[in-house]
N, C-alpha and C positions, 0 to 999 in steps of 0.2 A: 852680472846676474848671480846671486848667489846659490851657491850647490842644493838641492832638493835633499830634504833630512830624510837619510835612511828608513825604509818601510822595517816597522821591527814585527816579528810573531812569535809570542809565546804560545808554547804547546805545552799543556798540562797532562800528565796522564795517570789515570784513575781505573776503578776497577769498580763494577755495581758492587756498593756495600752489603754481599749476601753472605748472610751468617753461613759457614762452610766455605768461604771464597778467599776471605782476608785476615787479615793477623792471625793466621794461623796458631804462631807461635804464643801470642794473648789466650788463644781460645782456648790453649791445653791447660790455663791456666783459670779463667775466668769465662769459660763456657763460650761458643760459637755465637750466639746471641748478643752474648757484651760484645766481646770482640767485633762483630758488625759494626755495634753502633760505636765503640774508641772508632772506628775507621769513617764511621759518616760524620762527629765529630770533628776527627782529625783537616778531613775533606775544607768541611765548611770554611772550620778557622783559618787553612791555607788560602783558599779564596778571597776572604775578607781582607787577609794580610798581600797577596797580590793586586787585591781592587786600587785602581788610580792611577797606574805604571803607564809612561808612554809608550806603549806596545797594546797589540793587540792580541788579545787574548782568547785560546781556542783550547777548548774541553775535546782531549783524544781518551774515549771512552771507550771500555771493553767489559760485557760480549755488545754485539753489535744492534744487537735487539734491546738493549736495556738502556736507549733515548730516553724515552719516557719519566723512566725512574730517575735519571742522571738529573734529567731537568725539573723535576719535582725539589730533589736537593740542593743541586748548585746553582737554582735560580737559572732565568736565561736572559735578563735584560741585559747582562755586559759582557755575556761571552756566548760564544760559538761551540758549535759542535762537530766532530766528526770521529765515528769509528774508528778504531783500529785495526792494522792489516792483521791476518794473523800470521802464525811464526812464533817464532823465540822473540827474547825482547831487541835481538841486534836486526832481525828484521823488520821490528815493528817500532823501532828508531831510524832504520832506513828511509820507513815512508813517512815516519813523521816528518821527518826534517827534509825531505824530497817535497813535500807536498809545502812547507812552509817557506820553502826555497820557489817554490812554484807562488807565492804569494804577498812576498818580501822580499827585502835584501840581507838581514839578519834573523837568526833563526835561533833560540834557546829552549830547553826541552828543559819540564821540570818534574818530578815526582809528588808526594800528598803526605808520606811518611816524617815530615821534617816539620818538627813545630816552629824553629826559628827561620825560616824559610820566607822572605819577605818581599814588597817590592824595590826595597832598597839594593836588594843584594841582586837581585835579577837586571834594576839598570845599572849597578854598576857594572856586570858582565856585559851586557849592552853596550855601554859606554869605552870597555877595553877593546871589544871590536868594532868599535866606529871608526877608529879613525885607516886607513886603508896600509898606513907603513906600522900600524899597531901589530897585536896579536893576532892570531886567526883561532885559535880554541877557548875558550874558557872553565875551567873543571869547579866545581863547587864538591869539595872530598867530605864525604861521609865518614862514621869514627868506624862504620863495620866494614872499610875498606872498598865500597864503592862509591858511586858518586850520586848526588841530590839535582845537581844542576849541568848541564853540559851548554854553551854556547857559542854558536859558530859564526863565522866570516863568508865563510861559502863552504857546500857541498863537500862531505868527505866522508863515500859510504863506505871503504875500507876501514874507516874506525871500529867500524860497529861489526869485523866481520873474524869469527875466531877467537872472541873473548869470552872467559869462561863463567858466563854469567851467574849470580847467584852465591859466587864464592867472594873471598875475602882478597881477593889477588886483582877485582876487575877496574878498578884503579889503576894499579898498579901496571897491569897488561896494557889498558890504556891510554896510558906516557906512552908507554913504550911504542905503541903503535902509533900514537902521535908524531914523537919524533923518528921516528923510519919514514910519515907520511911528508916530513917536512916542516910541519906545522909550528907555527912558534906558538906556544903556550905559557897561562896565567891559571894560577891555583887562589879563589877565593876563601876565605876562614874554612877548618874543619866545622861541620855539625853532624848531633847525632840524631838520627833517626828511632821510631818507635816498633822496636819488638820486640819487646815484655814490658809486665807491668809497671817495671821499674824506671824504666826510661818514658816515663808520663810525666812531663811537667807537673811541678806542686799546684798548680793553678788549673790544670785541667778539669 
């Protein structure tokens, strides 16, 4: 009888595109309103380029109240919803990947910042932890020093606990925290994420 193919879950996470909320760093530049919609844009396009993947696909939206709008944008025929715990982002990666662990056997967590950001590169993280004598992490490295993609083998909330989120080190912290947890790890291509004008694809 052959082995039953690993339940895979992506978790996406996203923020309501409200002008004041997102790309900050855009906005000082091209006003709180552009900025919104570079980030419902950005939104979209990740989606379309995730649609197809053998994984299942769940929209972790914050604030908690802002369903509604989330599904207005990212459509809801191929993907799922659920809130965000609140916390910093190391606890509200805790319960993502707790609850996708509660749902699956493999568990990858992605961001909306990353215009190269594909289904291609999410089953290949998929694919480095399937097999069970493989890797157990997967890191997708961003160029501003943290990461785009994170995917796991199984449970491991000390990852996510004491990293200095939001700096240029949180990568880099968590290797490190990786290997103290034991974890064998795999690094996917660098990509760069969007915050400023400049780092907009020509094609946007």
């Amino acid at each position: 009888m052959a082995p039953e193919t690993p339940q895979r879950v992506l978790m996406v996470f996203v923020k309501e595109p409200t002008p004041g909320r997102v790309k900050t760093r855009i906005a000082k530049e091209l006003g709180e309103t552009e900025a919104a919609e570079i980030y419902r844009r950005l939104g979209r396009r990740i989606m379309r380029q995730l649609r197809g993947g053998d994984y299942r696909t769940v929209i972790y939206y914050d604030p908690p109240a802002s369903e509604p709008e989330i599904r207005k944008w990212l459509g809801d025929r191929e993907h799922e919803y659920l809130p965000q715990q609140s916390g910093d982002l190391g606890e509200r990666l805790t319960h993502a990947v707790e609850w996708g662990f509660g749902e699956g056997d493999l568990v990858c967590v992605v961001g909306t910042d990353i215009p190269g950001l594909d289904r291609h590169r999410v089953e290949s993280a998929f694919s480095l932890i399937s097999n069970p004598e493989g890797v157990d992490a997967v890191f997708g490295p961003a160029v501003d020093g943290g990461y785009y993609l994170l995917a796991l083998r199984r449970p491991a909330p000390d990852l996510f606990k004491g990293i200095p989120w939001s700096t240029d080190r949180v990568l880099e912290e968590s290797m490190k925290r990786a290997n103290r947890l034991g974890l064998k790890v795999e690094s996917l291509s660098v990509l760069a994420d969007v915050d400023r004008v400049e780092d907009l694809p020509d094609e946007f």
